[in-house]
C-alpha positions as CSV (number, residue, x, y, z in Angstrom):
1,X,-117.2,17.8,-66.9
2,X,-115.4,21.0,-66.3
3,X,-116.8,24.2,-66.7
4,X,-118.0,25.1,-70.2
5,X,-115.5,26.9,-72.7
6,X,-116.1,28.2,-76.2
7,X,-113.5,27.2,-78.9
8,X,-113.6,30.0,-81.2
9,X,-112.4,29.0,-84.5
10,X,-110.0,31.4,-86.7
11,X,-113.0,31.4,-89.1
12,X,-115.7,32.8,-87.0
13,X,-117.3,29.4,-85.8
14,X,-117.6,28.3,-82.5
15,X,-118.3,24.9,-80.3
16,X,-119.0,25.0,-76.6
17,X,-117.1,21.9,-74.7
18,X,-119.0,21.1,-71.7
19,X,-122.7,21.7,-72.3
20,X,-122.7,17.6,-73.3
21,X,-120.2,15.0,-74.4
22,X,-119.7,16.0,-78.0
23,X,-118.7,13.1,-80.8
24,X,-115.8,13.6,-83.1
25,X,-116.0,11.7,-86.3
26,X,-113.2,10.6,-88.0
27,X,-112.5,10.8,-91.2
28,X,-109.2,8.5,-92.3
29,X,-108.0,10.1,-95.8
30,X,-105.1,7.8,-95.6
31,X,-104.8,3.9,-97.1
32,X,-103.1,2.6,-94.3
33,X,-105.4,3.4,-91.2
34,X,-105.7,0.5,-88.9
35,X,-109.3,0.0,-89.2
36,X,-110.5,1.9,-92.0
37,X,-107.2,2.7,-94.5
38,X,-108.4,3.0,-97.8
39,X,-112.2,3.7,-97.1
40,X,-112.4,7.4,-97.8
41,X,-109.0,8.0,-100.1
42,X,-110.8,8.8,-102.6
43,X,-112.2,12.7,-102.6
44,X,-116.0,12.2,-103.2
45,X,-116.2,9.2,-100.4
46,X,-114.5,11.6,-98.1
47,X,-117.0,14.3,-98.7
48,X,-119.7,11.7,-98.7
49,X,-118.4,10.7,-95.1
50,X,-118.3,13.8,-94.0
51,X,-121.6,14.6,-94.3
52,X,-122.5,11.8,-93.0
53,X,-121.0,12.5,-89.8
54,X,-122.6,15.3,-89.7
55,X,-126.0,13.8,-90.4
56,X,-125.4,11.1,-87.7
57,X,-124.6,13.6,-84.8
58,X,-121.3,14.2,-84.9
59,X,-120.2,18.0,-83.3
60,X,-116.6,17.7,-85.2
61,X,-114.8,15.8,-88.2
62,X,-111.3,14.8,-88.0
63,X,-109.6,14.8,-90.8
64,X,-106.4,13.1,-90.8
65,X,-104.0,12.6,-94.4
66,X,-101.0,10.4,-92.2
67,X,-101.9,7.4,-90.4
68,X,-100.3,6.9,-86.7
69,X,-101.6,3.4,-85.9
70,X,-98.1,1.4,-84.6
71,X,-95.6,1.0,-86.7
72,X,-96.4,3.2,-89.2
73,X,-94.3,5.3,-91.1
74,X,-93.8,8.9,-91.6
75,X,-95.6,10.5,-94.3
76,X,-93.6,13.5,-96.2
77,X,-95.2,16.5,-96.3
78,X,-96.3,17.2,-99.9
79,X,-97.8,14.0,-100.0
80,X,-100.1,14.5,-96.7
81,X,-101.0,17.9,-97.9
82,X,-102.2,16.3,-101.7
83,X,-104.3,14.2,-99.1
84,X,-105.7,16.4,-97.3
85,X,-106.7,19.6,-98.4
86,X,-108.6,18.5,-101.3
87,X,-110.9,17.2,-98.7
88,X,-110.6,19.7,-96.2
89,X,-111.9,22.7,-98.8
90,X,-114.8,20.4,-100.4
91,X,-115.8,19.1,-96.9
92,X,-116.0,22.6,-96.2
93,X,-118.4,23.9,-99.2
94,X,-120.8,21.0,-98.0
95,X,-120.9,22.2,-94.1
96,X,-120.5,24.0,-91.2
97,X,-119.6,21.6,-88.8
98,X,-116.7,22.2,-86.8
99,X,-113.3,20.9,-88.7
100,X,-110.3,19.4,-86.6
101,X,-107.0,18.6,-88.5
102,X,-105.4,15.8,-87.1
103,X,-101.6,16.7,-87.9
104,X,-98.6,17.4,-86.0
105,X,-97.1,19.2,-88.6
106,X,-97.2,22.9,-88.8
107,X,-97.1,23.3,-92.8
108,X,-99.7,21.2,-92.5
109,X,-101.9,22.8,-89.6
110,X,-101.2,26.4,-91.7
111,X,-102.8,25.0,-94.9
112,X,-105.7,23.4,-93.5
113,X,-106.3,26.4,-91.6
114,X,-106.5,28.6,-94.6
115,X,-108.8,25.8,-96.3
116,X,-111.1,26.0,-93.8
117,X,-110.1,23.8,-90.8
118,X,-110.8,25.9,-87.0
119,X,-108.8,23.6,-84.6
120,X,-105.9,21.2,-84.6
121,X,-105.5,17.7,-83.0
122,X,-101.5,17.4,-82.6
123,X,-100.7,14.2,-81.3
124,X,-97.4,15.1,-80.2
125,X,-98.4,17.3,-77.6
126,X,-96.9,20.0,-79.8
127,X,-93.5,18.5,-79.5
128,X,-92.5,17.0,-82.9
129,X,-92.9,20.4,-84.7
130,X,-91.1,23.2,-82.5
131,X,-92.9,25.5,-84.6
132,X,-96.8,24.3,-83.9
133,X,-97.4,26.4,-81.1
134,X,-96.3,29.6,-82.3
135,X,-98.5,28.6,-84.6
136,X,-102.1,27.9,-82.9
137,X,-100.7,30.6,-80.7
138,X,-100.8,33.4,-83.2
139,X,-104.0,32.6,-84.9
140,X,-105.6,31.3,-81.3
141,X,-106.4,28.1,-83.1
142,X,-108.6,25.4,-80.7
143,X,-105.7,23.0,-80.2
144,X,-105.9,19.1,-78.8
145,X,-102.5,18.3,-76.8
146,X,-101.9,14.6,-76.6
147,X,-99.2,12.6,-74.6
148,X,-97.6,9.9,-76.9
149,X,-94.4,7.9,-75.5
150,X,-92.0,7.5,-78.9
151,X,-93.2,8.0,-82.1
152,X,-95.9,5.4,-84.4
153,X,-92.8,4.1,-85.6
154,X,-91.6,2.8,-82.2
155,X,-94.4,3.7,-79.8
156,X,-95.3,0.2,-79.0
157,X,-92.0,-1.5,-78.5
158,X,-91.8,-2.3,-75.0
159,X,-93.6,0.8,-73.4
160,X,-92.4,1.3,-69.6
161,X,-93.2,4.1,-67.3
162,X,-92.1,4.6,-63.8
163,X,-95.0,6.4,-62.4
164,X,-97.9,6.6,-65.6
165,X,-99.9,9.4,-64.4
166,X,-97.2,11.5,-63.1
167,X,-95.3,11.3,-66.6
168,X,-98.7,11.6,-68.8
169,X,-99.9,14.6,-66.8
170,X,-96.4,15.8,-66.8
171,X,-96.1,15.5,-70.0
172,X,-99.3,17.3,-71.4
173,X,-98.6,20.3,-69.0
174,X,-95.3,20.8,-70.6
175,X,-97.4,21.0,-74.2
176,X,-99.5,23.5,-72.0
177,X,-96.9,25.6,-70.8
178,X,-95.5,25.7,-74.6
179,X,-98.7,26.8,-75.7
180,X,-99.5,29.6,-73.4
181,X,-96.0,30.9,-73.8
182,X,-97.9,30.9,-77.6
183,X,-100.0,33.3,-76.3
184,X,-102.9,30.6,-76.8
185,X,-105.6,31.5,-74.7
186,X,-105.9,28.6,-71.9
187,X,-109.7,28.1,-72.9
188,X,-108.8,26.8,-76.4
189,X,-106.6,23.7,-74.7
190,X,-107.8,20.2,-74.6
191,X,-106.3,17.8,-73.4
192,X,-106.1,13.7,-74.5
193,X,-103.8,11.2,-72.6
194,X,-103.7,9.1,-75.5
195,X,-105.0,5.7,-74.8
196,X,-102.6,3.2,-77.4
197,X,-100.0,5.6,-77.7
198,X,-96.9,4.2,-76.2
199,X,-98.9,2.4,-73.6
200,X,-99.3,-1.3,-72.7
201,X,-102.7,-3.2,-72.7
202,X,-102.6,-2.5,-68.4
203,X,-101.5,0.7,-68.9
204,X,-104.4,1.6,-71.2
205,X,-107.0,0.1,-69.1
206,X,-105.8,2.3,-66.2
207,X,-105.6,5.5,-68.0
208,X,-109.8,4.8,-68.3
209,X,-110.4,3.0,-64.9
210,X,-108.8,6.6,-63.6
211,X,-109.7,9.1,-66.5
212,X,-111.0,11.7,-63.7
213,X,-107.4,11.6,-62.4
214,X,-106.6,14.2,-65.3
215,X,-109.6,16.4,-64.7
216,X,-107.1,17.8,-62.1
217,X,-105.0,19.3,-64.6
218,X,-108.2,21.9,-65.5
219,X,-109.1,21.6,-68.8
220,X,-111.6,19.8,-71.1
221,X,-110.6,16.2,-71.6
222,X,-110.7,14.4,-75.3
223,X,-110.3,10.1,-75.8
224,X,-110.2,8.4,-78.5
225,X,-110.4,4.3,-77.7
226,X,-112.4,3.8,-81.1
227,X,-112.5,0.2,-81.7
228,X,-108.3,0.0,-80.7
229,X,-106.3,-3.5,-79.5
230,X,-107.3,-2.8,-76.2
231,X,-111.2,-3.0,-76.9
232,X,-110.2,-6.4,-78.9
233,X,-108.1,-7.3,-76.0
234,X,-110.5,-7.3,-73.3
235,X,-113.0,-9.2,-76.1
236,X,-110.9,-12.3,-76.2
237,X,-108.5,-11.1,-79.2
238,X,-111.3,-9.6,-81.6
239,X,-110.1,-7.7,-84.7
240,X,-111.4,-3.7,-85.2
241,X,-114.4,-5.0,-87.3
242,X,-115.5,-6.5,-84.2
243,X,-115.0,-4.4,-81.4
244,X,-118.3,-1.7,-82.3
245,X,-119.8,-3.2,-78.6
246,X,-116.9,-2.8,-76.6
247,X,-116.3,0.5,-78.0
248,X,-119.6,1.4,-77.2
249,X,-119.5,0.3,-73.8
250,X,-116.3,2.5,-73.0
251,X,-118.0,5.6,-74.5
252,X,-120.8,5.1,-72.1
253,X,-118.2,5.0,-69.1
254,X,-116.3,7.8,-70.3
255,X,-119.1,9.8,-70.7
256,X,-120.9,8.8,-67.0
257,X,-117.2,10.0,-66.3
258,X,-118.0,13.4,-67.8
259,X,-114.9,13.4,-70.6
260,X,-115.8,16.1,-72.9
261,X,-115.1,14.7,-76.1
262,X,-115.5,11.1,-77.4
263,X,-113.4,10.8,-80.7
264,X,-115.4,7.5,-83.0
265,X,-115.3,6.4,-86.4
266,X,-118.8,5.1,-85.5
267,X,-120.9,8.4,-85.0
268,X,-124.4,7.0,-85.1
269,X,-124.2,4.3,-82.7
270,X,-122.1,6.2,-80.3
271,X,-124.9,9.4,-80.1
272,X,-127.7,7.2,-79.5
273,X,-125.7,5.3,-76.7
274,X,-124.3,9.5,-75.1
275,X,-128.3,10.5,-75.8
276,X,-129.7,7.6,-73.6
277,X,-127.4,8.5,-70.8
278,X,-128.1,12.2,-71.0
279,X,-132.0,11.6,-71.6
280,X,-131.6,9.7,-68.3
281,X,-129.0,12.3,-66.7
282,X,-131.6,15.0,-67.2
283,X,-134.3,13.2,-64.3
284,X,-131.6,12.9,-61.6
285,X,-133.2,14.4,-58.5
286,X,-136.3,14.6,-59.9
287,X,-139.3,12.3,-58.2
């Protein structure tokens, strides 16, 4: 892990990143999500999840109102904000747990902000709205820069890269350099490479067989490989129902790895698996 930062949330809150792998929950508010669409579209089963994220370990909910699973469409902006910050100010009146947004849009980001939200989880590296990092960059909002190759629309038709880890890290720096000229302070950046995101099966698998290749860039690292293909993939072709155990084994890797933040829909099994390792972490050297 790198060193430990504090993300200090608009509202007053704050999480350090570093101190132990933290879980981020998600929370789907959309009916099309690829493993749990329709599960929490309703306002009281979102609330109801939330707290039970919180209640199962998690350190932050993500709260996302537009799916991006492959394929997907775009969702217009009224109709992602009807989603969302409904559940964003109830979740909000039930807890103080850290709340991401997972948006790329900066309406969007604005309005969950002022309902309560303290960071933002842009998978578009701050590219797709020219106006995001102005945005986390005035308010000095906690801010998750992903690399995605296309758009969910397209992202997964016929994926090439010339040199993957050159153009992923080069990629996420560029949403770093936009951000800092943002004025956002460099110890609110994190960074995710975006495992299923305009990558192969083999590319995905080497994004995680080399995760510390990234922990040269200097800041804390974020994956999410929450039952995705590539789980079901190396399983023999299992759907997401299916893929809880090989989820859980790649969360144990990535955190023996040290990656910062683990983002799950499964919160419970996931802290028990990160509080065995760190249980055992704690009596290295000792004899």
């Amino acid at each position: 892990m790198q060193a430990v930062r504090v993300l200090k949330s608009p509202h007053g809150r704050e999480l350090a990143v570093g101190e132990k792998t933290l879980i981020m929950g998600i929370l789907n508010v959309t009916p099309d999500s690829f493993y749990d669409g329709g599960r929490y579209a309703a306002l009281d089963r979102a609330v109801r999840r939330a707290l039970q994220i919180a209640e199962e370990g998690g350190d932050i909910i993500d709260i996302g109102a537009e799916s991006t699973r492959p394929g997907a469409e775009p969702v217009g902006l009224e109709e992602e904000l009807e989603r969302l910050i409904p559940v964003i100010e109830a979740v909000r009146r039930e807890t103080d747990l850290f709340v991401s947004v997972d948006t790329y849009k900066k309406p969007v980001a604005e309005e969950a902000i002022k309902a309560g939200a303290d960071m933002v989880n842009d998978i578009s590296g701050l590219r797709f709205d020219v106006e995001m990092a102005d945005f986390v960059g005035k308010l000095s909002v906690p801010t998750v820069i992903m690399h995605i190759k296309g758009t969910p629309r397209d992202m997964q038709k016929n994926p090439i890269y010339d040199d993957l880890f050159a153009e992923i890290s080069g990629y996420l720096m560029e949403g770093v350099e936009r951000a800092k000229k943002a004025d956002l302070p460099e110890d609110q950046i994190i960074l995710d490479p975006g495992i299923g995101f305009g990558k192969r099966h083999e590319h995905n698998l080497l994004i995680l067989a080399n995760i510390e290749r990234f922990r040269s860039l200097g800041y804390p690292l974020l994956v999410g490989v929450s039952r995705k293909s590539t789980v079901g993939k190396i399983l023999g072709g299992l759907g997401p129902e299916e893929r809880l155990e090989g989820t859980l084994a790649l969360s144990a890797y990535l955190a023996l790895k040290g990656v910062e933040i683990l983002r799950v829909h499964d919160v419970l099994e996931n802290r028990r698996v990160i509080t065995v390792i760190e249980e055992v972490r704690a009596w290295e050297g000792r004899s």
